[in-house]
C-alpha positions as CSV (number, residue, x, y, z in Angstrom):
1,X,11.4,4.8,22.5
2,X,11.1,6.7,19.6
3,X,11.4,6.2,16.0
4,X,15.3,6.7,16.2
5,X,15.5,5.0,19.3
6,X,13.5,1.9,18.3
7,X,16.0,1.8,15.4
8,X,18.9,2.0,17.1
9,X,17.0,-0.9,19.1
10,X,16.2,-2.4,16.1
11,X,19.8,-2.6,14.5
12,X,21.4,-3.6,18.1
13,X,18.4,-7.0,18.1
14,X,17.7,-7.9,14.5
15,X,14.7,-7.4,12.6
16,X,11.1,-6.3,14.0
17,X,8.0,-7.0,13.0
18,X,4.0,-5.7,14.2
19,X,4.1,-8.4,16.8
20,X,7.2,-7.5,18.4
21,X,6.4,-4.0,19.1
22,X,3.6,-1.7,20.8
23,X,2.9,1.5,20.9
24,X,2.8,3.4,24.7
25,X,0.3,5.7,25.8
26,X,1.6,8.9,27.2
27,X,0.1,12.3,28.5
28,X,-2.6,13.7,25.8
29,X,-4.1,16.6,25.4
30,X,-6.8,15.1,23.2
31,X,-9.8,15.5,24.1
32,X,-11.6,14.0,21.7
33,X,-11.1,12.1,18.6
34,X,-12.9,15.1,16.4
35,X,-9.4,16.9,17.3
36,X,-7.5,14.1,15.4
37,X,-6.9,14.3,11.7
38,X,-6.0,11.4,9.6
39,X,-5.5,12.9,6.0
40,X,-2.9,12.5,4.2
41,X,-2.0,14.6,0.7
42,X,-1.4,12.9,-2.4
43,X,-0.9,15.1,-5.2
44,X,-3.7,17.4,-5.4
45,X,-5.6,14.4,-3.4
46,X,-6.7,14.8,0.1
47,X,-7.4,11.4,1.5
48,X,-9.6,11.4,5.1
49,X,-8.7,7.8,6.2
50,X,-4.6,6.8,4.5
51,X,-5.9,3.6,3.2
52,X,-5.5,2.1,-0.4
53,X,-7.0,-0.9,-1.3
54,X,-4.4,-3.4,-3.1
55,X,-4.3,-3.5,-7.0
56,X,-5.3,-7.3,-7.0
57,X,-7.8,-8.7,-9.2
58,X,-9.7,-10.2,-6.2
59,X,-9.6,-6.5,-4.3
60,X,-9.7,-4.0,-6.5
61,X,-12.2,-3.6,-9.4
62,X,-13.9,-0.2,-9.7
63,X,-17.0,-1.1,-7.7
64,X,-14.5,-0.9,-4.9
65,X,-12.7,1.9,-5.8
66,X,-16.0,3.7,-5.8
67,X,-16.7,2.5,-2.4
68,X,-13.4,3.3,-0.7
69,X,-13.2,7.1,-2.5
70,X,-16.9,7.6,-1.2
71,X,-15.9,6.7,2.0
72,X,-12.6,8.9,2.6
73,X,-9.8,5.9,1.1
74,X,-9.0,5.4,-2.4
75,X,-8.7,2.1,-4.0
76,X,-6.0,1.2,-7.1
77,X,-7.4,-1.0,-10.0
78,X,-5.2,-3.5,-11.0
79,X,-3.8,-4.1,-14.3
80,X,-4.3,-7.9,-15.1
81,X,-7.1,-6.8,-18.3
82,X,-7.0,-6.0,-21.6
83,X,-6.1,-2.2,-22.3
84,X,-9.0,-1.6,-23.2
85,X,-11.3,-3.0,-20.2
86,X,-8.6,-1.3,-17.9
87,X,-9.7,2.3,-19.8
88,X,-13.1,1.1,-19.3
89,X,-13.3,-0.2,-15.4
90,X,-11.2,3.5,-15.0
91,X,-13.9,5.6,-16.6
92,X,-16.9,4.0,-14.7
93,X,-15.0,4.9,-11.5
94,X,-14.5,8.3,-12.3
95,X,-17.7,9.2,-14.4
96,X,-19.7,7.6,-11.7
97,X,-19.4,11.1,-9.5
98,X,-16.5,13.1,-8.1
99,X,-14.4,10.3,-7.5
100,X,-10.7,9.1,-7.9
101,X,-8.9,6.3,-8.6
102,X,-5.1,4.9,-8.7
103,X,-4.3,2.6,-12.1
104,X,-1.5,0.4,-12.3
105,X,1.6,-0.4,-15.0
106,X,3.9,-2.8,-15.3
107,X,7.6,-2.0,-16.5
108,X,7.6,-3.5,-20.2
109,X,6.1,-2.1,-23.3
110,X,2.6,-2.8,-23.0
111,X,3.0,-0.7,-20.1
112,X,3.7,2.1,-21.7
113,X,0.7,1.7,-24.4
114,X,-0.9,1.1,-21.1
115,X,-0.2,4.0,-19.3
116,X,-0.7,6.3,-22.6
117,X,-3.9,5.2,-22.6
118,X,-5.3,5.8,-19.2
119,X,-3.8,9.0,-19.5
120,X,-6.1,9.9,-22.8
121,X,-9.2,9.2,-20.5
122,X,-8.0,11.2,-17.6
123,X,-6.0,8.9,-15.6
124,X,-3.8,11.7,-13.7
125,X,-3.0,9.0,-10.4
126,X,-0.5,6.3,-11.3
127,X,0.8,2.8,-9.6
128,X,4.2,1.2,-11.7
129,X,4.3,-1.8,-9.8
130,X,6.2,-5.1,-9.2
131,X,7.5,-7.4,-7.3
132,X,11.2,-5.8,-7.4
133,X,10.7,-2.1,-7.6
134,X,14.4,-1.4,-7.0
135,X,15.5,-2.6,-10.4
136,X,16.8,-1.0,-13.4
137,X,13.4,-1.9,-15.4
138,X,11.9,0.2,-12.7
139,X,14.5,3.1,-13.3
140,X,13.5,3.4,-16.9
141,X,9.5,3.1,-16.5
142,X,9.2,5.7,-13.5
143,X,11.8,8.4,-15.7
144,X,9.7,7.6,-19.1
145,X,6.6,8.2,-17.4
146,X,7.9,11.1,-15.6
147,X,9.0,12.7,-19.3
148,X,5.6,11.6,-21.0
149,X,3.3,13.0,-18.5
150,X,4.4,15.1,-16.0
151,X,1.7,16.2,-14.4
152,X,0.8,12.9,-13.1
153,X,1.8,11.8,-9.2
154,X,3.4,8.3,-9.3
155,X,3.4,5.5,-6.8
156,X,6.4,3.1,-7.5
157,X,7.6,0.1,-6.2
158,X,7.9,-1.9,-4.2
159,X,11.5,-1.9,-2.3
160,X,12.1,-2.0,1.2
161,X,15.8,-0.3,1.5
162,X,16.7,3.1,2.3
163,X,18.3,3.0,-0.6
164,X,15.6,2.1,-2.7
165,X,13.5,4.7,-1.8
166,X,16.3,7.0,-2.4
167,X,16.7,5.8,-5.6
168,X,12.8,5.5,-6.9
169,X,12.7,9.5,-5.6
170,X,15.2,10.8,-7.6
171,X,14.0,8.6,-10.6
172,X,10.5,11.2,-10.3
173,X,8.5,8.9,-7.8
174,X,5.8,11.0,-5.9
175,X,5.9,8.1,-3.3
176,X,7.6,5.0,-3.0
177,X,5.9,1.4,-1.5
178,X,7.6,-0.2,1.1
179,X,7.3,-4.1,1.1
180,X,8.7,-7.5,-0.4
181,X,7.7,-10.6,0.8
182,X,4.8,-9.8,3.9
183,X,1.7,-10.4,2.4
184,X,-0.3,-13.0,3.4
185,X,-0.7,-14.2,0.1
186,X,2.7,-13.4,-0.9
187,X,5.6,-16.3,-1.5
188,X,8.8,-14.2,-2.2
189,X,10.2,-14.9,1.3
190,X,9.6,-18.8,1.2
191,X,10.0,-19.1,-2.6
192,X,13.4,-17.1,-2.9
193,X,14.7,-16.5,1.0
194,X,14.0,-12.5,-0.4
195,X,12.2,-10.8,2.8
196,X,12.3,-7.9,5.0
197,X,9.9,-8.1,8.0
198,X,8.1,-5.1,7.6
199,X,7.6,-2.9,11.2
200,X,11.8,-2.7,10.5
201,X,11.1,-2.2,6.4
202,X,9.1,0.3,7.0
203,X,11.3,2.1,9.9
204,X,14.6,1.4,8.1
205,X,13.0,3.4,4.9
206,X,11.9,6.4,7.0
207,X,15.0,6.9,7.9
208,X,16.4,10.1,5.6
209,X,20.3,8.8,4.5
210,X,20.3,11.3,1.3
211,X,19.9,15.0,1.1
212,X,16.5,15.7,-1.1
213,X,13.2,15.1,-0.6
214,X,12.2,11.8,1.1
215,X,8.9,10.5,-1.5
216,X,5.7,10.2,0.7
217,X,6.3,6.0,1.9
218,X,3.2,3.5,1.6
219,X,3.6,0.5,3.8
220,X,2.3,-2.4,1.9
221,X,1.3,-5.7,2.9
222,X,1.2,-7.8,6.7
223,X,-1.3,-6.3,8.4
224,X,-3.3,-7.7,10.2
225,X,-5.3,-5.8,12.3
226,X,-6.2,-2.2,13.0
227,X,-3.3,-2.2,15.1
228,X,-0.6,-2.8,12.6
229,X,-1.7,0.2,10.2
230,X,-1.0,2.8,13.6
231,X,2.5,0.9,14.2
232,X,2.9,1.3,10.4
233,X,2.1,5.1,10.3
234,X,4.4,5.6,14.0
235,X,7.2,3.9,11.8
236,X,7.0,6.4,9.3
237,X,5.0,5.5,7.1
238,X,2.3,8.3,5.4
239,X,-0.5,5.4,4.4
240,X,-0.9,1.7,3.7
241,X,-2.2,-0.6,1.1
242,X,-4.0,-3.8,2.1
243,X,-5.3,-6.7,0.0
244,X,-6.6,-9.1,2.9
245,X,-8.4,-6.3,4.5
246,X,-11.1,-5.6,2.0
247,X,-10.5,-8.7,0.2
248,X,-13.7,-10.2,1.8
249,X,-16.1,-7.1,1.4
250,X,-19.0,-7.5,-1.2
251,X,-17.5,-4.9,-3.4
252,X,-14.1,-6.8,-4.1
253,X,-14.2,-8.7,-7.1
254,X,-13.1,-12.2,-6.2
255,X,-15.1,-15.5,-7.4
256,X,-17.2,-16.4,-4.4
257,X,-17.7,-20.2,-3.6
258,X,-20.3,-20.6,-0.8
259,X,-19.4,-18.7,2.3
260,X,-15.8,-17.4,0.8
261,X,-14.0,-15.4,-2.0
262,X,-10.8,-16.0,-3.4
263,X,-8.0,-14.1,-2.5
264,X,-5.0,-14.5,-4.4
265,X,-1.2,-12.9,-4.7
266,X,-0.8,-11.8,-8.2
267,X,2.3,-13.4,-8.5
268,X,0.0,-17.1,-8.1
269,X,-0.1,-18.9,-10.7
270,X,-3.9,-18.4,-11.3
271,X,-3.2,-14.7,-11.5
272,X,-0.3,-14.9,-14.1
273,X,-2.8,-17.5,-16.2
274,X,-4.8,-14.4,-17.1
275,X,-1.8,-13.0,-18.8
276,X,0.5,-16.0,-19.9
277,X,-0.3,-19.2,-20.8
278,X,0.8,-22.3,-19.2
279,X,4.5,-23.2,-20.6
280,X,5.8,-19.5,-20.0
281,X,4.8,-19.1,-16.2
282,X,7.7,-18.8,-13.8
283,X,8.1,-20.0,-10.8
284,X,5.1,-18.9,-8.8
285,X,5.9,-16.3,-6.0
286,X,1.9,-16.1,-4.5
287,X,-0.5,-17.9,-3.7
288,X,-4.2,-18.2,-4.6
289,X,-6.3,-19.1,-1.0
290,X,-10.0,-18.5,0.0
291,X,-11.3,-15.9,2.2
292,X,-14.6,-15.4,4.4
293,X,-16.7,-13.6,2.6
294,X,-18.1,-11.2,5.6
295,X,-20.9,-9.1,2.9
296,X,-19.5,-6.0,4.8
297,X,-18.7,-3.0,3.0
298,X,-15.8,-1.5,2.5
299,X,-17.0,1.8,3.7
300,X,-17.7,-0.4,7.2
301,X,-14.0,-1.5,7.4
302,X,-12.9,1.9,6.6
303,X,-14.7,3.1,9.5
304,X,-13.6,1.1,11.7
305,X,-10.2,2.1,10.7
306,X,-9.8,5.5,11.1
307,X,-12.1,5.1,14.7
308,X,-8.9,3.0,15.6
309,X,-6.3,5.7,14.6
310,X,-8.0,8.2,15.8
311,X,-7.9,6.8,19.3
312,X,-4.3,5.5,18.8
313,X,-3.1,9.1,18.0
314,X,-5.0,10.6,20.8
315,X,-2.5,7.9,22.8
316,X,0.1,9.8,21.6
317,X,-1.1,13.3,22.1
318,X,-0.8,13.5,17.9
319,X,-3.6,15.6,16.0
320,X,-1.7,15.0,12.9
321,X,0.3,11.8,11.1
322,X,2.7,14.4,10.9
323,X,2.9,14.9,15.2
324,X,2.4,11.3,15.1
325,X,6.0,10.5,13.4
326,X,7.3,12.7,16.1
327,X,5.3,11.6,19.2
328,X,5.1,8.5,19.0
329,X,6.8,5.8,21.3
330,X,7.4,2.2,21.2
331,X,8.1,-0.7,23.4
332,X,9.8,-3.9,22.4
333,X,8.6,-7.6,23.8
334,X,10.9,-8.9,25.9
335,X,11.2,-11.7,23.9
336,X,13.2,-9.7,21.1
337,X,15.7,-8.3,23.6
C-alpha cells in the first residue's frame, strides 16, 4: 500500500502506530547506499541526516548541538534558562565554528523578550513550542514573530491534525511538528485522554486538505528504533525530533547518577520547578525517569541512523526523501485488520 492507500486503510481500522505497520521491499535500482541522499532543506539549511535532537534540558544544551551539526543533524536548545544564559549557550554553539543551531520560545511575553534577544546575537532558526500548538496563543506568537523578524524560518507546534498544520502554515510557520502525547516521557495521553498515535498523526497531517503550501512536517516523539524514523519519513514526514535517542549520549546535559542520566518530559514537574515555584505548578503532563548512560556520542547514533535510512530507501528504490514519499509501501499486521 501506499501512503493514500494505508490511509484509506488506516481510516477503514482505526488508528496506527510504528508497531502496526512495516515497510515492503520492492524492485531497486540502488546499487549502493552512496546513491541515496538523506538531506533535507530547512531555510537556507541543508541537513545530511533529518534528525533534530529534542529542546529538553536533559538533551539539548549546546555541547550537543555542536555535536549533532558537526555530524550532519542539528540539535534545538531548549528554553528552560534565564534570557540571558539562553543568548549565551546560543553564541558558544555558533561562535564555536560554522555551526547552527534551533532556539526555542514559548507563547507569552517573556517569549517575545526572548526571541528579540536571540535574534540581536544571530539567532536566524526558531522553535515556538508547546504542548498545544494548535491554539490561539500559538496563532498570535508565530504571526508576531513572523512581523518582527521575517527573515527567520520557524518551527511551530506541536499539533497532530490536518487542520492544524493548515492553520500553523498560513499563520507564517516554515514547518509545523506533528505530535501530542507519544513520547516516552510524555503524560498528555494518560493525564488528559489527549493522544494521537503517531504513524496515523503523522500520515493524517501529510495529507494536503487546503490549497497552499503544505509547511515542511517534523515527526516528533515515539520512536523507538531506527526503524520508526523510515516509517516516520514514508508517512510523510520531512525529519524527526527525538529526546530518548540522544538523551543517553555524553554530550546531553542530564544529571548523571552512576550508570544513568535523567531524562525527563518538560512538562514534569522537575522541569516546570526551574521556572515556577511549587504552589503555581499545574497538573504535571511528563514525567522525569532515568536513562542508561551509554558514553556514546551523538555523532555515533547519528551514524547509525542515516546507515539505516539509507538501506531502508534503497528498499524502496528512493534516492531521495522526496522519491521516498512516493515509493514507498506499507503492510499492516494482521492483527490491526
Amino acid at each position: 500500500m501506499n501512503r493514500e492507500e494505508i490511509w484509506n486503510q488506516a481510516r477503514r481500522y482505526g488508528d496506527l502506530d510504528f508497531g502496526d505497520v512495516f515497510i515492503l521491499p520492492q524492485y531497486s535500482e540502488i546499487e549502493s547506499r552512496s546513491m541515496v541522499d538523506t538531506s533535507v532543506q530547512l531555510g537556507k539549511l541543508q541537513i545530511g541526516i533529518p534528525c533534530l535532537s529534542a529542546n529538553m534540558d536533559t538533551v539539548s544544551g549546546a555541547e550537543m548541538c555542536r555535536a549533532m551539526y558537526g555530524a550532519g543533524g542539528i540539535g534545538a536548545l531548549h528554553r528552560f534558562m534565564t534570557i540571558e544564559n539562553n543568548v549565551t549557550e546560543y553564541r558558544s554553539v555558533v561562535e564555536s565554528g560554522l555551526c547552527e543551531c534551533f532556539v526555542s520560545i514559548g507563547v507569552n511575553e517573556d517569549s517575545k523578550a526572548r526571541a528579540e534577544a536571540l535574534y540581536e546575537a544571530g539567532a536566524r532558526y526558531f522553535i515556538i513550542d508547546i504542548a498545544h500548538g494548535h491554539s490561539l496563543m500559538m496563532r498570535r506568537m508565530t504571526m508576531w514573530l513572523r512581523g518582527a523578524c521575517p527573515d527567520v524560518y520557524i518551527i511551530s507546534g506541536n499539533v497532530a491534525t490536518p487542520e492544524g498544520v493548515r492553520d500553523l502554515g498560513r499563520w507564517g510557520a516554515d514547518a509545523v511538528k506533528i505530535g501530542v502525547g507519544p513520547g516516552s516521557v510524555c503524560l498528555t495521553k494518560n493525564v488528559t485522554g489527549v493522544t494521537c498515535p503517531q504513524f496515523s498523526a503523522i500520515l493524517n497531517c501529510s495529507q494536503k486538505t487546503y490549497s497552499g503550501k503544505l509547511p515542511l512536517l517534523i515527526a516528533d516523539g515515539g520512536l523507538v528504533e531506527i526503524g520508526d524514523i523510515a516509517k516516520s519519513l514514508g508517512a510523510g514526514a520531512h525529519m524527526v525530533m527525538s529526546g530518548k535517542m540522544f538523551a543517553g549520549c555524553k554530550e546531553a546535559p542530564g544529571e548523571r547518577i552512576g550508570d544513568k542520566k535523567v531524562f525527563r518530559g518538560m512538562a514534569s514537574r522537575d522541569a516546570m520547578l526551574t521556572i515556577r515555584s511549587a504552589d503555581k505548578l499545574p497538573t504535571a503532563e511528563g514525567l522525569s525517569t532515568l536513562i542508561d548512560a551509554t558514553d556514546v556520542s551523538a555523532s555515533t547514533v547519528l551514524e547509525q541512523i542515516h546507515g539505516g535510512l539509507k538501506s531502508s530507501f534503497s528498499y524502496s528504490n528512493s534516492r531521495t526523501i522526496a522519491e521516498f514519499h512516493t515509493n514507498v509501501e506499507f503492510g499492516v499486521r494482521l492483527n490491526k485488520i
